[in-house]
C-alpha positions in Angstrom: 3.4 16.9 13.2 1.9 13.5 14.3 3.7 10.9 16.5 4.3 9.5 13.0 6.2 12.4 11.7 9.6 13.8 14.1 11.1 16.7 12.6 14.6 18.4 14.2 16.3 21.1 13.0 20.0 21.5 14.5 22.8 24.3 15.1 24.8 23.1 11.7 21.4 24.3 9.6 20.7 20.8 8.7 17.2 19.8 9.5 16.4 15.6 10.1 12.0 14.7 8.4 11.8 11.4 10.2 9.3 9.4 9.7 8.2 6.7 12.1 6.2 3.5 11.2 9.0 1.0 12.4 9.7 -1.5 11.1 8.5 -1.4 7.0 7.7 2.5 7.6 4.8 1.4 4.6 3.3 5.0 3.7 -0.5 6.2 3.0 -1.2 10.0 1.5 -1.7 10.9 5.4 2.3 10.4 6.1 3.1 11.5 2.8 1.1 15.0 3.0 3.2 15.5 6.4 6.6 15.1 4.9 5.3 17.5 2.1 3.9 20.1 4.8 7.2 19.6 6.7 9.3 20.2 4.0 6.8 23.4 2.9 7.7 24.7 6.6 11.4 24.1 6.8 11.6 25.6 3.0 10.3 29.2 5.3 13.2 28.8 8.3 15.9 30.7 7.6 17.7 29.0 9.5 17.5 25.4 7.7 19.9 24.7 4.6 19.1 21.4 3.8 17.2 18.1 4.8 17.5 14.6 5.6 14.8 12.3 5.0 15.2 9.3 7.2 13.0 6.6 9.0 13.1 4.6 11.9 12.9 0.8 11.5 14.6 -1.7 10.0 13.5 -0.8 6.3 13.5 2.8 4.8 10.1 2.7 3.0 8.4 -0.6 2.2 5.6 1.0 0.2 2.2 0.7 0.9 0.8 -2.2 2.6 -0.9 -4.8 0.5 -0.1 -7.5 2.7 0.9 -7.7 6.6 3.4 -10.1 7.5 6.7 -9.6 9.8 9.1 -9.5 6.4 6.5 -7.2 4.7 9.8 -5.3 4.1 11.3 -7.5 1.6 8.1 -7.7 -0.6 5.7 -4.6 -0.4 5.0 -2.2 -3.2 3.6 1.0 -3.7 0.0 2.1 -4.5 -3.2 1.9 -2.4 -6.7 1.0 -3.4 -7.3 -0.8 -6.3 -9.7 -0.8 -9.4 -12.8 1.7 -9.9 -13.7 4.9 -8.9 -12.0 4.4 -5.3 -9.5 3.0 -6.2 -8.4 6.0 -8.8 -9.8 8.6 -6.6 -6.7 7.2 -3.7 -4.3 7.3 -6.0 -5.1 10.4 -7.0 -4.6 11.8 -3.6 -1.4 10.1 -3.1 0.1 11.1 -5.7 -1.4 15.0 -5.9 0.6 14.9 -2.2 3.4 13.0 -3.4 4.2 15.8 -6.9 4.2 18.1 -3.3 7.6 16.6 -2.5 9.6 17.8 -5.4 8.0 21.3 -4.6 10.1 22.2 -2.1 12.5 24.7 -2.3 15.4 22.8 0.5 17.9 19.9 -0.9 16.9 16.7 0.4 19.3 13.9 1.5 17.6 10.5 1.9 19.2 8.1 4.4 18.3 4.7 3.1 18.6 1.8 5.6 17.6 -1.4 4.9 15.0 -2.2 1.8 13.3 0.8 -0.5 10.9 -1.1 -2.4 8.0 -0.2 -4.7 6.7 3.3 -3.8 9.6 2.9 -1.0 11.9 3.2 -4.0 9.6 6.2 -5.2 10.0 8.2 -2.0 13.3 7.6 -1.8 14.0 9.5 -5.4 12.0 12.4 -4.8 15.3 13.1 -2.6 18.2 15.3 -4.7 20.4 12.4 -3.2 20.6 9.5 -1.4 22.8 7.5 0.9 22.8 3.8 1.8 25.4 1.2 2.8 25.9 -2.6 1.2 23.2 -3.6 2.9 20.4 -1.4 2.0 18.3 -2.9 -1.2 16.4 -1.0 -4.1 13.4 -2.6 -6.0 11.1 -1.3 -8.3 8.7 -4.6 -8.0 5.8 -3.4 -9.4 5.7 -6.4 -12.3 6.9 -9.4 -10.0 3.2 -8.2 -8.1 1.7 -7.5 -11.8 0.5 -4.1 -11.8 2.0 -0.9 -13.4 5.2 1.0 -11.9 3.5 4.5 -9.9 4.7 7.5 -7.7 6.4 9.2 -10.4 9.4 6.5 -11.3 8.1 6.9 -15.2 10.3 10.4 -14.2 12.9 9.8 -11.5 14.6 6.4 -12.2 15.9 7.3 -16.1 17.0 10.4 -14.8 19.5 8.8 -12.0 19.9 5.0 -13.8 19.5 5.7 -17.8 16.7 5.0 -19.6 18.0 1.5 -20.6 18.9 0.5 -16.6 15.9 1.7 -15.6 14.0 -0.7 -18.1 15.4 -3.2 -17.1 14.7 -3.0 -13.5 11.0 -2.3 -13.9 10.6 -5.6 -16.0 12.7 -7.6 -13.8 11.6 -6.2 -10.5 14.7 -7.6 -9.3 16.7 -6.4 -5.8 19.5 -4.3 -6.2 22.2 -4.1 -2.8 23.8 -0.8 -1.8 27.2 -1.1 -3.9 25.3 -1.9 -7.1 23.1 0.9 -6.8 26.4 3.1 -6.3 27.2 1.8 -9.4 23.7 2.6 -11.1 23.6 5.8 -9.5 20.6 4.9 -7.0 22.7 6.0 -4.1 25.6 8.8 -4.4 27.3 7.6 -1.3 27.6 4.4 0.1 28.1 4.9 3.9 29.9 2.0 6.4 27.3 -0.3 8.2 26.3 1.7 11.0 27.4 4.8 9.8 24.7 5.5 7.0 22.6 8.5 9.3 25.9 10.0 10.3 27.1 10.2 6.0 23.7 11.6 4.9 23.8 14.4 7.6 27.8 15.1 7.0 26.3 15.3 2.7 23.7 17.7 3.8 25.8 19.9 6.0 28.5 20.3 2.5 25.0 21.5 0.9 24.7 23.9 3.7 28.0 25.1 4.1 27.3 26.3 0.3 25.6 29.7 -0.2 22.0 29.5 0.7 20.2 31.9 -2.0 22.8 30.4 -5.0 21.8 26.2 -3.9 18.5 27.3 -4.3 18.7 29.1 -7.3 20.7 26.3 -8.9 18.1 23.3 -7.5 15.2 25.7 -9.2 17.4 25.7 -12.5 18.0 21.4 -12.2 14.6 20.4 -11.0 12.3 23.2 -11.2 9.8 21.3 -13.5 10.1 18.1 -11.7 7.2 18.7 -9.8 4.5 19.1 -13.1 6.5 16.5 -14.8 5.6 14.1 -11.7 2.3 15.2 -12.4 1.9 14.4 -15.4 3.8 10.7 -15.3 1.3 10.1 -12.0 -1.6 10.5 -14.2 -0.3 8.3 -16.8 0.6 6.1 -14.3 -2.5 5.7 -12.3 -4.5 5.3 -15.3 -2.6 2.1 -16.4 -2.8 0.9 -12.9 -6.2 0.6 -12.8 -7.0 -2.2 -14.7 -4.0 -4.2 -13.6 -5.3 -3.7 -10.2 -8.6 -5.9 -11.3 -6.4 -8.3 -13.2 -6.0 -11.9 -12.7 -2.1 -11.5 -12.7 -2.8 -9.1 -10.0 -4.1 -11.5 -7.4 -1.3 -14.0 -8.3 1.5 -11.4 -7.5 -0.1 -10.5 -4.3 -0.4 -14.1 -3.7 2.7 -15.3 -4.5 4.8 -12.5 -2.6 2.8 -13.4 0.5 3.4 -17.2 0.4 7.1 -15.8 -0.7 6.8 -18.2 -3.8 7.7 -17.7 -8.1 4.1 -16.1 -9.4 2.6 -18.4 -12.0 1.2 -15.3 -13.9 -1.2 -16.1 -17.0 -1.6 -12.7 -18.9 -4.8 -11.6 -17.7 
């Protein structure tokens, strides 16, 4: 593991994948390859049952860094590089690591403080289920910046929201807080202000106070094929991407979030 990566496994058979880029924790295929290798290696100790994915900062996952400024956190999305050869060939790598995550054999709990946004979001759902209190906030911004939703959301968000709710957050981009996403089904708890690690590890250590060999039996049955269905919605994805990354609209959404501002977007 690197300094970015901290991985702990304890006596109640509950392992913590923390990952360390305080405070927006923004992501690139290097940090997301680790989590996938850490999970790959916890899946082969006996001795861990299940997982919480957790960060250190003020923010769960603020995506990928398009622009650097100290409330990055509230406006960040997802996807590196851009148009053109590049610019596929990074996503590509992303998201081949990123289908890696729903490969692993050990339930995942994902602690989410503060704001998952954009590919934030997307991390956060490769997780069998997530935790956040009132505070924490969900966006799946991707059109407020003017490019196409990525990291496999096409999959994950109908499958915990509905297909209508999670329409209706990818064309609005809008925030959600912690008790509306209970109410979506974003988060399955909602933990007390300050207690949010504490409720993710006491949901992971019910998972492995279950029987070891039958959980994973069950999570192969439930979401087996989620990994080449990833794969197949991160092509799709990454291919309608591309020319919104050259686009006009693009630039404005970029823009606009940095000089935190409504986007005047023209349609091309």
């Amino acid at each position: 593991m690197s300094p970015d990566l901290d991985v702990q496994l304890d006596g109640d058979r509950v392992a913590s994948v923390e990952f360390c880029r305080p405070p927006h924790n923004h992501f690139d295929v290097g940090l997301i390859r680790e989590i996938a290798d850490a999970y790959e290696t916890l899946d082969r100790d006996p001795a861990c049952r299940a997982i919480v994915l957790c960060s250190r900062g003020r923010h769960f996952c603020a995506g990928a860094d398009f622009v650097s400024a100290e409330d990055a956190g509230e406006r960040d999305t997802s996807d590196p590089g851009g148009g053109g050869a590049a610019g596929a060939e990074a996503r590509r790598m992303l998201y081949g690591q990123a289908a890696r995550l729903f490969e692993a054999q050990t339930p995942v709990v994902a602690a989410v403080q503060g704001a998952a946004i954009g590919g934030g979001l997307g991390l956060a759902l490769s997780a069998d289920f997530r935790v956040a209190s009132p505070s924490s906030r969900f966006a799946a911004n991707f059109a407020r910046l003017g490019i196409h939703h990525g990291f496999g959301l096409t999959v994950t968000l109908p499958a915990v929201v509905g297909g209508q709710a999670a329409l209706e957050l990818l064309y609005t981009g809008r925030r959600v807080g912690g008790e509306e996403a209970r109410s979506l089904g974003l988060c399955d708890r909602l933990a007390a202000e300050g207690e949010l690690r504490e409720t993710g590890r006491a949901l992971a250590a019910e998972i492995a106070a279950s029987a070891p060999l039958a959980v994973r039996a069950i999570r192969r049955t439930m979401r087996g094929g989620l990994a080449d269905q990833v794969r197949a919605a991160t092509s799709r994805e990454s291919a309608e991407q591309a020319p919104l990354f050259e686009s006009e609209d693009f630039r404005e959404g970029v823009a606009a979030s940095a000089a935190r501002r409504a986007p005047d977007f023209r349609g091309r």
